[in-house]
LOTORTI-461743 format. One record per residue (C-alpha): residue number from 1; residue in one letter; x, y negated, z. Coordinates in Angstrom, 3 decimals, padded with zeros to 6 digits, always signed. Example, Ala and Ser with C-alpha at 12.3 -4.5 7.8 and 13.67 -1.06 7.14 Angstrom:
BEGIN
[1; 'A'; [+012.300; +004.500; +007.800]]
[2; 'S'; [+013.670; +001.060; +007.140]]
***
This chain:
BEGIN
[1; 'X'; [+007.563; -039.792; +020.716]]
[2; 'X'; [+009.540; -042.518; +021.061]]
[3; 'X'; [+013.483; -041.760; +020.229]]
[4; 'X'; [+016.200; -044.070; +020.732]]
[5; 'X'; [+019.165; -043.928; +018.753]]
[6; 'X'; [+021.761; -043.216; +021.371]]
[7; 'X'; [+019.729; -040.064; +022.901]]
[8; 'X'; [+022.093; -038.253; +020.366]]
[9; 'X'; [+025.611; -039.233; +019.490]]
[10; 'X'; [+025.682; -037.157; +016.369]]
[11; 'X'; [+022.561; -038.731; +014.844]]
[12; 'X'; [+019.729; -036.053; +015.128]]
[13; 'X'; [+017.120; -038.763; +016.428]]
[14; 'X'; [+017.391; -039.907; +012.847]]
[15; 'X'; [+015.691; -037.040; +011.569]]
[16; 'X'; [+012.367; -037.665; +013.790]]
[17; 'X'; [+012.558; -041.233; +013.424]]
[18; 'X'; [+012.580; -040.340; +009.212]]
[19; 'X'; [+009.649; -038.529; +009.785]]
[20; 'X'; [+008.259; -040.897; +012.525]]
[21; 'X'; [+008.240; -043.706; +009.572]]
[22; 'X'; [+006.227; -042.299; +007.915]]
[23; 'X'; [+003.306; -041.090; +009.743]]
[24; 'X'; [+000.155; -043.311; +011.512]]
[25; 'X'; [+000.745; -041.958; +014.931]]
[26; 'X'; [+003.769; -041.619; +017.422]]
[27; 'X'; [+004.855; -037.747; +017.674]]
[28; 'X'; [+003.759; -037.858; +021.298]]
[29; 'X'; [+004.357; -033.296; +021.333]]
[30; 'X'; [+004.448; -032.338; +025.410]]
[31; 'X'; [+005.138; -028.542; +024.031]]
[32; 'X'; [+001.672; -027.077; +025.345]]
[33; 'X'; [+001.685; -024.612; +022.846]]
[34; 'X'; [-002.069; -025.223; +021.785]]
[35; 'X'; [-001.398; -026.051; +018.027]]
[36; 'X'; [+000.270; -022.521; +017.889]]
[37; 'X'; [-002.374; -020.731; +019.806]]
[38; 'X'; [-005.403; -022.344; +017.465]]
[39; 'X'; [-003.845; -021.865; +013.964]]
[40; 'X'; [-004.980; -019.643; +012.074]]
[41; 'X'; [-002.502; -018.614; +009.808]]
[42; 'X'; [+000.693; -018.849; +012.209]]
[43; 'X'; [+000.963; -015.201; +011.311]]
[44; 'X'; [+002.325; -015.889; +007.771]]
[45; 'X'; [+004.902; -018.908; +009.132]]
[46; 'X'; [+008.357; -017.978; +009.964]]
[47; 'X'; [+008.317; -020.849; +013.124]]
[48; 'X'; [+005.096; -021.762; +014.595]]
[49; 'X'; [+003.586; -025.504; +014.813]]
[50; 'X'; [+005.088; -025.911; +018.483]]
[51; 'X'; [+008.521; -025.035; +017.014]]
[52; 'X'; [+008.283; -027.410; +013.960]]
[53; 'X'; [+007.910; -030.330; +016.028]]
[54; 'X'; [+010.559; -028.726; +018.322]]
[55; 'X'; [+012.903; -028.893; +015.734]]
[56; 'X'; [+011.724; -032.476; +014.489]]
[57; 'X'; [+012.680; -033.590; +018.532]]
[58; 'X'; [+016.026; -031.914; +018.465]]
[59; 'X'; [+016.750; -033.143; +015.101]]
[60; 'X'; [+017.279; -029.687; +013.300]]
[61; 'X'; [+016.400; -031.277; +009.769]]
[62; 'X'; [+017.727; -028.387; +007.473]]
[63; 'X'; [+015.721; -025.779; +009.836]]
[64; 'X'; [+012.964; -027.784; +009.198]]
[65; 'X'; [+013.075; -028.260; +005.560]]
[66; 'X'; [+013.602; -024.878; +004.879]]
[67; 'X'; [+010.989; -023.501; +006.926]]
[68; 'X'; [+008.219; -021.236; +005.279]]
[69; 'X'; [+005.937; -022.981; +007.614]]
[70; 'X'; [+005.586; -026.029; +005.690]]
[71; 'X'; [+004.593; -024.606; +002.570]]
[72; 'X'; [+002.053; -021.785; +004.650]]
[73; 'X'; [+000.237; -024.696; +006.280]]
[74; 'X'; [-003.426; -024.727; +005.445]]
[75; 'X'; [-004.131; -027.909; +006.691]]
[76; 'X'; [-007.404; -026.904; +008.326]]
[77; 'X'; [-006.445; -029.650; +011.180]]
[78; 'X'; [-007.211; -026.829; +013.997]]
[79; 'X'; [-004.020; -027.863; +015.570]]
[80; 'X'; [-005.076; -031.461; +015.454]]
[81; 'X'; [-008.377; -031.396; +016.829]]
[82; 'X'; [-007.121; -029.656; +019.828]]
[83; 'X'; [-003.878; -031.076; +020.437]]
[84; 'X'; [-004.083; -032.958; +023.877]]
[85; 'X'; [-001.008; -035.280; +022.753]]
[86; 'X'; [-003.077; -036.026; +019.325]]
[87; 'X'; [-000.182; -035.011; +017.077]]
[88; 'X'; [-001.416; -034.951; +013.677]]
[89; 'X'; [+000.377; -031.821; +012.366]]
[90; 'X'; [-001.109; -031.398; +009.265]]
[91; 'X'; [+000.136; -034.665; +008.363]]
[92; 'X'; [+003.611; -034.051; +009.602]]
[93; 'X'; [+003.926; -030.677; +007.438]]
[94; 'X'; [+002.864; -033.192; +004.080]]
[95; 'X'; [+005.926; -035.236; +005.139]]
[96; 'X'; [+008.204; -032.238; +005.801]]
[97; 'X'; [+007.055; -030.919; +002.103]]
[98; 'X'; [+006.753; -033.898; +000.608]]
[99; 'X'; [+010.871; -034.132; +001.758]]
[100; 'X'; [+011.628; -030.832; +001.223]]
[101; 'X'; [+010.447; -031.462; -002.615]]
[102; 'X'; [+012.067; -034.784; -003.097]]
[103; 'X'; [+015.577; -033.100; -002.198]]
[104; 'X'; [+014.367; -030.199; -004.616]]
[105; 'X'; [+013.443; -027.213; -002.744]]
[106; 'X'; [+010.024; -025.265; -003.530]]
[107; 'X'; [+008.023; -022.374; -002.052]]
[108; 'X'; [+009.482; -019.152; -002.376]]
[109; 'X'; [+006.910; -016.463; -003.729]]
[110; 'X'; [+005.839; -015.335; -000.347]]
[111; 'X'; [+004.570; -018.955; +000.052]]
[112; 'X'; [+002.820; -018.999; -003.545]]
[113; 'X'; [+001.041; -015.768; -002.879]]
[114; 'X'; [-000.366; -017.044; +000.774]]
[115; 'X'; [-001.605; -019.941; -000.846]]
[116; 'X'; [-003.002; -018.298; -003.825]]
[117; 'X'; [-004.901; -015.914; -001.111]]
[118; 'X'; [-005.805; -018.704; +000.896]]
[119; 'X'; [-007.735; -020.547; -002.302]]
[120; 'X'; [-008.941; -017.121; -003.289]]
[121; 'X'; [-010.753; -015.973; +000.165]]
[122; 'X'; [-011.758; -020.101; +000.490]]
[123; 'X'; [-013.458; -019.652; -003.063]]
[124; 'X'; [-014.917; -016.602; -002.207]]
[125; 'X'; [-016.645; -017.283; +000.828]]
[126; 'X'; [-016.654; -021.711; +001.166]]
[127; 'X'; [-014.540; -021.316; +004.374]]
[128; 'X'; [-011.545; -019.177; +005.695]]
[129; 'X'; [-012.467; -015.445; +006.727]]
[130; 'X'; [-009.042; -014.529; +008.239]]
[131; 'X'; [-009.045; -010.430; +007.820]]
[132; 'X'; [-009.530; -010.847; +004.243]]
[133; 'X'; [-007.106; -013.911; +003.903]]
[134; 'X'; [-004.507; -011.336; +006.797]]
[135; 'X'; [-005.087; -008.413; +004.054]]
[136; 'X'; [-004.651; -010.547; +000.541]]
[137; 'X'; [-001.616; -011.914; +001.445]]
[138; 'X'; [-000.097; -008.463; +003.545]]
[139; 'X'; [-001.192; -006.881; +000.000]]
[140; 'X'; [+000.637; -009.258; -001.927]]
[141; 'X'; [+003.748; -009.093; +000.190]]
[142; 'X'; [+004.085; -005.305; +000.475]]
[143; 'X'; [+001.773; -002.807; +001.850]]
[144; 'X'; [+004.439; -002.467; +004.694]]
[145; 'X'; [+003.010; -005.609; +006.410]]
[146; 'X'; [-000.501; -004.701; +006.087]]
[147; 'X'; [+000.040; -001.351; +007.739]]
[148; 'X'; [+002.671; -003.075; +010.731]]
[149; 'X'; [-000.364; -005.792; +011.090]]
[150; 'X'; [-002.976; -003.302; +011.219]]
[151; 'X'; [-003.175; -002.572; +015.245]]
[152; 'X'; [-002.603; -006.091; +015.728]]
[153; 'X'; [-006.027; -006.757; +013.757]]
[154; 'X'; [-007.912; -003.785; +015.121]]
[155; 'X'; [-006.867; -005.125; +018.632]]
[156; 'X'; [-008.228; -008.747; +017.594]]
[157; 'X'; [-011.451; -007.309; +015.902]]
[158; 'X'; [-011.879; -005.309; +018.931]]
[159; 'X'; [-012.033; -008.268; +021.526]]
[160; 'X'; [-014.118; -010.039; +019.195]]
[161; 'X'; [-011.224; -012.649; +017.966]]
[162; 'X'; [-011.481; -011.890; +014.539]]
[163; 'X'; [-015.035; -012.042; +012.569]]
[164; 'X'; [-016.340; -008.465; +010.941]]
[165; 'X'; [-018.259; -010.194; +008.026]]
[166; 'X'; [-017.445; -013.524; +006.615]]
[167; 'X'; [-019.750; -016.769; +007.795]]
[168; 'X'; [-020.782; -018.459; +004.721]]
[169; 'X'; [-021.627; -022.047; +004.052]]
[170; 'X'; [-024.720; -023.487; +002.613]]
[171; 'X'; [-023.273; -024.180; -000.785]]
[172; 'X'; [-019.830; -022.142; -001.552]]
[173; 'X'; [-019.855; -022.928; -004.717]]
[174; 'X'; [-019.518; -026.840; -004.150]]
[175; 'X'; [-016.226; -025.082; -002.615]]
[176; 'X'; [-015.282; -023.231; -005.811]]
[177; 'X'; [-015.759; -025.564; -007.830]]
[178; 'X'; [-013.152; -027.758; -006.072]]
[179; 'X'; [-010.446; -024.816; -005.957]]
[180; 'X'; [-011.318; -024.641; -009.830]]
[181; 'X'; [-010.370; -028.434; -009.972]]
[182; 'X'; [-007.338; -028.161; -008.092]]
[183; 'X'; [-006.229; -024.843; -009.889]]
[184; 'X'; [-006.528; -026.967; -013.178]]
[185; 'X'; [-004.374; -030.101; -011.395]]
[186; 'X'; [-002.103; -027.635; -010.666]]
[187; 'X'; [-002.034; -025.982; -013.900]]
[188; 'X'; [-003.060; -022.465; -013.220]]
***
């Protein structure tokens, strides 16, 4: 999206013209909603996809930064592929951390303990299974959100939106050996 400086007296197009800067592709967001519907773990994000880049338009940088959503991101470039606008989320969240870091912030736990689930179930199974990702990380959190989650799932489950057994690939442990890597970059 293209933002000219004098949209907003009080400088709030500077904040999506930061991020703007440094991305390949114009934030060209028409507020469909179809990054939110595909991703798969908006359930663990405080704000949805749609509302990151909401926030990014209206200039609400410190929202932004301090959103759970960047550090939850999986990157799985769901949003991506389907996004009629071709917004590249995935590589909007990198900036957003990657800014968030430089002016010192880091995940909280609940962010630690989605990704550690995330790499765990990805391990496991050489692609996301999202009940066992949904209970891992509800687990991790407090049984609380497992249990207020639970008709949600059996709803999902029930109308065939949610897999019962995980699909595996050809090779998971190609997979596992790459989480081992990164674990080891990462010093875990």
């Amino acid at each position: 999206m293209d933002v000219d400086a004098h949209l907003w007296e009080d400088g709030r197009a500077d904040f999506i013209a930061e991020v703007s800067n440094q991305l390949k592709d114009k934030i060209t967001c028409l507020q469909c909603g179809t990054c939110t519907g595909s991703c798969p773990v908006a359930f663990a994000m405080d704000y949805p996809p749609r509302d990151i880049i909401r926030m990014l338009q209206t200039g609400e940088r410190e929202k932004a930064l301090a959103s759970d959503t960047i550090w939850v991101c999986s990157f799985c470039n769901t949003c991506y592929t389907r996004c009629p606008g071709g917004v590249n989320i995935p590589e909007i969240m990198t900036v957003l951390k990657n800014t968030a870091m430089r002016e010192g912030a880091s995940p909280e736990k609940k962010e630690r303990n989605f990704y550690r689930a995330f790499a765990k179930t990805l391990e496991e199974h050489g692609r996301l299974f999202e009940p066992e990702l949904g209970l891992r990380y509800g687990l991790s959190i407090g049984v609380g959100r497992v249990i207020s989650d639970l008709p949600l799932g059996i709803e999902m489950l029930r109308h065939g939106k949610l897999p019962i057994l995980p699909h595996r690939i050809k090779n998971p442990g190609k997979v596992s050996k790459m989480m081992t890597r990164i674990k080891e970059a990462e010093g875990e």
